[in-house]
C-alpha positions in Angstrom: 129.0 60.2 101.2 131.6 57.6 101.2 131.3 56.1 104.1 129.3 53.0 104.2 129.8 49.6 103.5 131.2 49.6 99.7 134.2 51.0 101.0 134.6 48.5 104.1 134.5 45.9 101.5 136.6 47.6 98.9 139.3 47.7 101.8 139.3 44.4 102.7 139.1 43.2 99.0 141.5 45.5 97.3 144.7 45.3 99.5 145.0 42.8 97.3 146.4 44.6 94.1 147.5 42.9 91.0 150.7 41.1 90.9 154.0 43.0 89.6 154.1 40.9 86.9 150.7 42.2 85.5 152.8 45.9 86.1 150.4 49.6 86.3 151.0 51.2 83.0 153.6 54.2 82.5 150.8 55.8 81.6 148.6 55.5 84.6 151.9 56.0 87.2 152.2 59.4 85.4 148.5 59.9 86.2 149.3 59.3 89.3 152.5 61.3 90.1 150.1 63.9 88.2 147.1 64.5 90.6 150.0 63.4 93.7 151.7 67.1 93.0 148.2 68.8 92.7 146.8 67.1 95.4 150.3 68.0 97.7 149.9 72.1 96.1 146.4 72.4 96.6 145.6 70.4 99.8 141.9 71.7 100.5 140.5 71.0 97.2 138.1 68.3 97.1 138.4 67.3 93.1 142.6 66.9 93.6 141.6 64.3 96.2 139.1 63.3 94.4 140.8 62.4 91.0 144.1 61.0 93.0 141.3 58.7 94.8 139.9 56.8 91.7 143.3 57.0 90.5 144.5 54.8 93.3 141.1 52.5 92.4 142.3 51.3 89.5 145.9 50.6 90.8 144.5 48.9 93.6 145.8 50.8 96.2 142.2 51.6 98.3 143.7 51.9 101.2 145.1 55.1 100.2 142.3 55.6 97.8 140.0 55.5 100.7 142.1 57.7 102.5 141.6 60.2 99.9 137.9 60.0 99.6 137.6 60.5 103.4 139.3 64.0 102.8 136.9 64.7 99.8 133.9 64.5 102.1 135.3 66.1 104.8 135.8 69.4 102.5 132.6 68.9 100.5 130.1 66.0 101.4 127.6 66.5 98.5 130.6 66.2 96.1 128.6 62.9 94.6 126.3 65.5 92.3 128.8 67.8 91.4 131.2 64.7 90.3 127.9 63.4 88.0 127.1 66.8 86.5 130.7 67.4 85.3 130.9 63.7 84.0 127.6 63.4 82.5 128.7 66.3 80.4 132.2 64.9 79.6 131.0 61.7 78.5 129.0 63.2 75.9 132.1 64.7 74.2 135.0 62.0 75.0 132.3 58.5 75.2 135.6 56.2 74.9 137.1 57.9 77.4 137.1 55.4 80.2 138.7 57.2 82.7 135.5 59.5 82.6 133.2 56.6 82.4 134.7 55.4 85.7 134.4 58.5 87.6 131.6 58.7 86.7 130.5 54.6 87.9 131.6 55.8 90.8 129.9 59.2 91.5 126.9 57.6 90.7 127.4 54.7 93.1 128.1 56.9 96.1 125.0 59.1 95.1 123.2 55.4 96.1 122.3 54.5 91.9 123.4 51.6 91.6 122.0 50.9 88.1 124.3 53.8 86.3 127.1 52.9 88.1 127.1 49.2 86.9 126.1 50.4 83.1 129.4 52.6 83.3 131.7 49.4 84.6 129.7 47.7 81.9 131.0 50.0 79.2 134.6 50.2 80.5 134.7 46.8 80.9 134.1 46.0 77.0 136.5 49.2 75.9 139.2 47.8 73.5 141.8 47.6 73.9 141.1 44.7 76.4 143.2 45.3 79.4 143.9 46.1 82.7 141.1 48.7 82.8 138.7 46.1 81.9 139.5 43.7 84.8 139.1 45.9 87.1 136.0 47.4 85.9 134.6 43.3 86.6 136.1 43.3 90.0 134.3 46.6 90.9 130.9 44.8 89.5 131.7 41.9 91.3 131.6 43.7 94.8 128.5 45.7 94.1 126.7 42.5 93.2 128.9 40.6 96.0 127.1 43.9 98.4 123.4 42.8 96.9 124.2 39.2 97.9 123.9 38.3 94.0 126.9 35.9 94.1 126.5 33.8 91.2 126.9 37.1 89.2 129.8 38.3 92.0 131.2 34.6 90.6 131.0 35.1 87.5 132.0 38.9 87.6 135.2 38.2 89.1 135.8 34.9 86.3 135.5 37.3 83.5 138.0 40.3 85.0 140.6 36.9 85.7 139.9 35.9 82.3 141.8 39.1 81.3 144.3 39.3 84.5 144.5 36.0 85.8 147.4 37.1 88.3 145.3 39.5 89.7 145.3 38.8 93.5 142.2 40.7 94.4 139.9 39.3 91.7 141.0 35.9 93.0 140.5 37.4 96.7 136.7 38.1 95.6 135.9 35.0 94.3 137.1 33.2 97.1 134.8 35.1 99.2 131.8 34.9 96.2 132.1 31.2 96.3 132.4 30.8 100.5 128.6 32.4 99.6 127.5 30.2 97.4 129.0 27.1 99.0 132.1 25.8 97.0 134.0 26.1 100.6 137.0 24.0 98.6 136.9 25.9 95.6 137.2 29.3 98.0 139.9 28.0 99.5 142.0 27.8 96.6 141.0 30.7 94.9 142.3 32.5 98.9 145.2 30.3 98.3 145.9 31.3 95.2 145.2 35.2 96.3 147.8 35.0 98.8 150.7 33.6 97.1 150.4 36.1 94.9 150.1 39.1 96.9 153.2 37.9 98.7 154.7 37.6 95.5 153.5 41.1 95.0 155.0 42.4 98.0 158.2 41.0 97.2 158.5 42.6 93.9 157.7 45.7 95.3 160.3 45.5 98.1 162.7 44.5 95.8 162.4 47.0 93.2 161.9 49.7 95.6 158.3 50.7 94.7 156.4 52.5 96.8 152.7 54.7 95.7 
């Protein structure tokens, strides 16, 4: 189920998480440490690994997102429906909720819909208040289009999430790879540039303030 090329991409692209400047909410660390401790209590089920999965997405950690995901489909590998069912319900009840609305993008992208999963980015990505959520609910478009070789709309995609978070390394990672599609060789090269300095930048924050996810 989520094993294909999405992911290969995703790796690639999101090792490049947003600069320590542009910090993860409280909120969204305590998310985190959340579905950690289930996840580390309850080690075979699939919706533990699941959650602490998309949780890593939107702190741009993939790697260990992905890491996560492999584990969901190696204890149940049509957990793409069940993850739609559940959300399809939920959305109807909490519809600002965009934590739902991004499980749900995502269920429905590994279940090979690709048109419900880009109307649920969509929605996130105009939720107010305009934040982090929303840029990264662009960069996710941006790689689906960026997958269907549309990369004008990968291009501009990625311009509206760095409209929001312009020190976001891995939007500026995609567009440099967007516009190496479409062409702009110099304009790639500075947006990779660009992507660089700031994920060593990133990596230095983290080092010195002793962060580790």
């Amino acid at each position: 189920m989520f094993k294909n090329i999405f992911i290969v991409y995703l790796i690639v692209l999101f090792s490049f998480s947003v600069l320590g400047i542009a910090q993860i909410s409280e909120e969204t660390i305590k998310e985190y440490e959340n579905y950690k401790s289930i996840v580390d209590a309850n080690p075979e089920d699939p919706w533990a690994h699941f959650n602490l999965a998309i949780t890593y997405a939107y702190m741009g950690k993939i790697e260990k997102g992905l890491s996560s995901l492999e584990k969901v489909d190696s204890l149940d590998n049509s957990f793409a429906d069940k993850v739609i069912s559940k959300f399809s319900e939920l959305i109807q009840e909490k519809p600002e909720d965009w934590r739902i609305r991004f499980r749900l993008a995502f269920a429905y992208y590994f279940a090979k819909d690709k048109d419900n999963a880009l109307k649920e980015l969509q929605e996130v990505a105009t939720m107010l208040p305009i934040g982090a959520k929303n840029a990264w609910a662009y960069g996710y478009m941006a790689v689906m289009y960026g997958e269907q070789k549309k990369w004008d709309k990968a291009v501009e995609y990625c311009r509206k999430g760095l409209a929001i978070e312009p020190k976001a390394a891995a939007i500026h990672f995609a567009l440099a790879q967007a516009l190496k599609e479409t062409g702009d060789f110099l304009g790639a090269a500075a947006e990779l540039f660009t992507a660089s300095r700031l994920r060593a930048e990133e990596m230095k924050y983290e080092r010195l303030n002793g962060i580790s996810y």
